[in-house]
N, C-alpha and C positions, 0 to 999 in steps of 0.2 A: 362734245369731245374736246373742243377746244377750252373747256375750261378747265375739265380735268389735265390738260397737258399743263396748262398754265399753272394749274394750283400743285401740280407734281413737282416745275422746274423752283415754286418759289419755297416748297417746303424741303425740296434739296439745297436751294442755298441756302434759307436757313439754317442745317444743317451743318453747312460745309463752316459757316461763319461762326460756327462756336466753336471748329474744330482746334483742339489743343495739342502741343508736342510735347512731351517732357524726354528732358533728357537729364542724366545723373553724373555726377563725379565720379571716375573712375580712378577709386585709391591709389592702384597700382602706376597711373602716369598722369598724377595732380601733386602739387604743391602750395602752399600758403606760406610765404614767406615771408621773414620783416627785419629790418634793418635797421641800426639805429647808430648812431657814432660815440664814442666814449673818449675821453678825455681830450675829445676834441683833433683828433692825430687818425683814429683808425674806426672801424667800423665792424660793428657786432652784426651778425646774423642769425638765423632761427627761424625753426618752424613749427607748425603745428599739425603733427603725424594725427592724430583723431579726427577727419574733416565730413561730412557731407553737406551736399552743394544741388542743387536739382535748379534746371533753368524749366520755364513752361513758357511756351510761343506758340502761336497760332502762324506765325510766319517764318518760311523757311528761311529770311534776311536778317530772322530776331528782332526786329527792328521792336517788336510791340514784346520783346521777353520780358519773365520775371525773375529775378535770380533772387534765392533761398539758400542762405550755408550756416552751418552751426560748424562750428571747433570747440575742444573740450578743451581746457585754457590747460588741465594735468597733461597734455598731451605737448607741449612745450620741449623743444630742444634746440638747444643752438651748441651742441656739441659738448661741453662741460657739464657734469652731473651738479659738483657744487653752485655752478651760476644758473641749473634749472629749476634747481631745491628752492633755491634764495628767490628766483621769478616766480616761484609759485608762493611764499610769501606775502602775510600782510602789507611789509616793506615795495612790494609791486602789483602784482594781478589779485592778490588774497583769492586762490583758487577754491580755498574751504568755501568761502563763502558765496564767490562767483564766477561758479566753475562752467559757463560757456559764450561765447564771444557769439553772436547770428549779425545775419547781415540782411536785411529784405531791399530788395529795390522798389524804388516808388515811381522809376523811370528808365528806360536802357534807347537812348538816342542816336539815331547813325549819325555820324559826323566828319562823313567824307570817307568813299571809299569802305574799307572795310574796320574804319573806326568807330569805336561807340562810346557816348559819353554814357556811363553809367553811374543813378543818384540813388540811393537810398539810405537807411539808417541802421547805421552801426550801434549796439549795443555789447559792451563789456562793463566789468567795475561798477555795475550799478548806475552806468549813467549811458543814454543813449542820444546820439548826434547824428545830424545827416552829414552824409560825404557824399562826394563825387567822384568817381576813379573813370580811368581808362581804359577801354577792351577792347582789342588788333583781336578779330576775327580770323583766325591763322588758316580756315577752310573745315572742310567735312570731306569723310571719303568710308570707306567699307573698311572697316578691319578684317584680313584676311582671314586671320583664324577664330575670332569670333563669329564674320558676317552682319556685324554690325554695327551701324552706319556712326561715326562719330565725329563730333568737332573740337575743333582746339580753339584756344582762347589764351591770350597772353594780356593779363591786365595787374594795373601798376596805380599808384597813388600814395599820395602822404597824409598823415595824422598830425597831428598834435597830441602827444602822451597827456600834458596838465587841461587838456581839453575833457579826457576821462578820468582823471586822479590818481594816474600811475606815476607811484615814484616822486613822491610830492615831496620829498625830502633830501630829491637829488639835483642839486643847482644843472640848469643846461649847460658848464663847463665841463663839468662830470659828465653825464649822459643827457645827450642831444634831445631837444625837446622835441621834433619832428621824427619820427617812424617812416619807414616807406615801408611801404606794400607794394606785394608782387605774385601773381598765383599763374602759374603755368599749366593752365588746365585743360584735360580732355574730358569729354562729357559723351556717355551714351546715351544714343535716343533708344527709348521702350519699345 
């Protein structure tokens, strides 16, 4: 009897220890934003309205997440039609040819509180680089009119644009070599 008890409680942890969470981008209150300064005096912004994003955790602290997002680079807006035309051009993103930006992580590390260093590799333009961004755990709670349970995330970081070959033609006096990034994201768990 006693081995059966014993062989039950270790094929429930086994179990429990593969146990995974996903949770997904919720379009309606997520953003992907990016900023970049131009002529040196002011600062351009924009987003990327096309997004999904799915985090997977075994841990309710994310501590152990994986975060997944693709953006569709046509999906580009920073408010003027003529300067989304021109971004989507060979002259910047060339969307014809590399039309979607992913991002996978290869790390998500608490780092005090409800900070998290997050590392993985960015791919756009044909060229793919690791970064490391920021993520403030802003909490989880119940959606009331859904019923279900979601967390917010506010994470930030910066690029380097001639790190991917955007805009190779535009001195950093003209448009700033450093990007920031910024995504205000809610995520539902399944």
């Amino acid at each position: 009897m006693k081995k059966i008890i014993l062989s039950a409680a270790a094929f429930l942890l086994l179990a429990t220890a593969g146990f995974s969470q996903t949770w997904n981008w919720d379009k309606a209150h997520s953003q992907l934003i990016f900023g970049i300064s131009h002529l040196s005096i002011s600062e351009i912004d924009g987003t990327f309205s096309d997004v999904t994003a799915r985090i997977t955790s075994s841990k309710d602290d994310f501590s152990d997440a994986v975060v997944e997002l693709t953006a569709d680079v046509n999906s580009i807006n920073t408010g003027n039609e003529q300067r989304n035309t021109h971004l989507k051009s060979p002259d910047f993103f060339d969307a014809a040819k590399f039309g979607t930006l992913t991002f996978k992580s290869t790390s998500f590390k608490k780092a005090g509180g409800k900070k998290y260093e997050v590392t993985g590799d960015l791919s756009f333009h044909g060229i793919t680089k690791p970064v490391t961004l920021t993520a403030i755990l802003n909490g989880t709670t119940v959606n009331p009119q859904s019923k279900k349970t979601v967390a917010g995330f506010k994470v930030t970081g910066t690029i380097k644009r001639s790190d991917f070959g955007i805009a190779a033609g535009f001195p950093a006096t003209m448009l700033g070599d450093e990007v920031a990034l910024n995504a205000n994201a809610e995520f539902v768990k399944d």
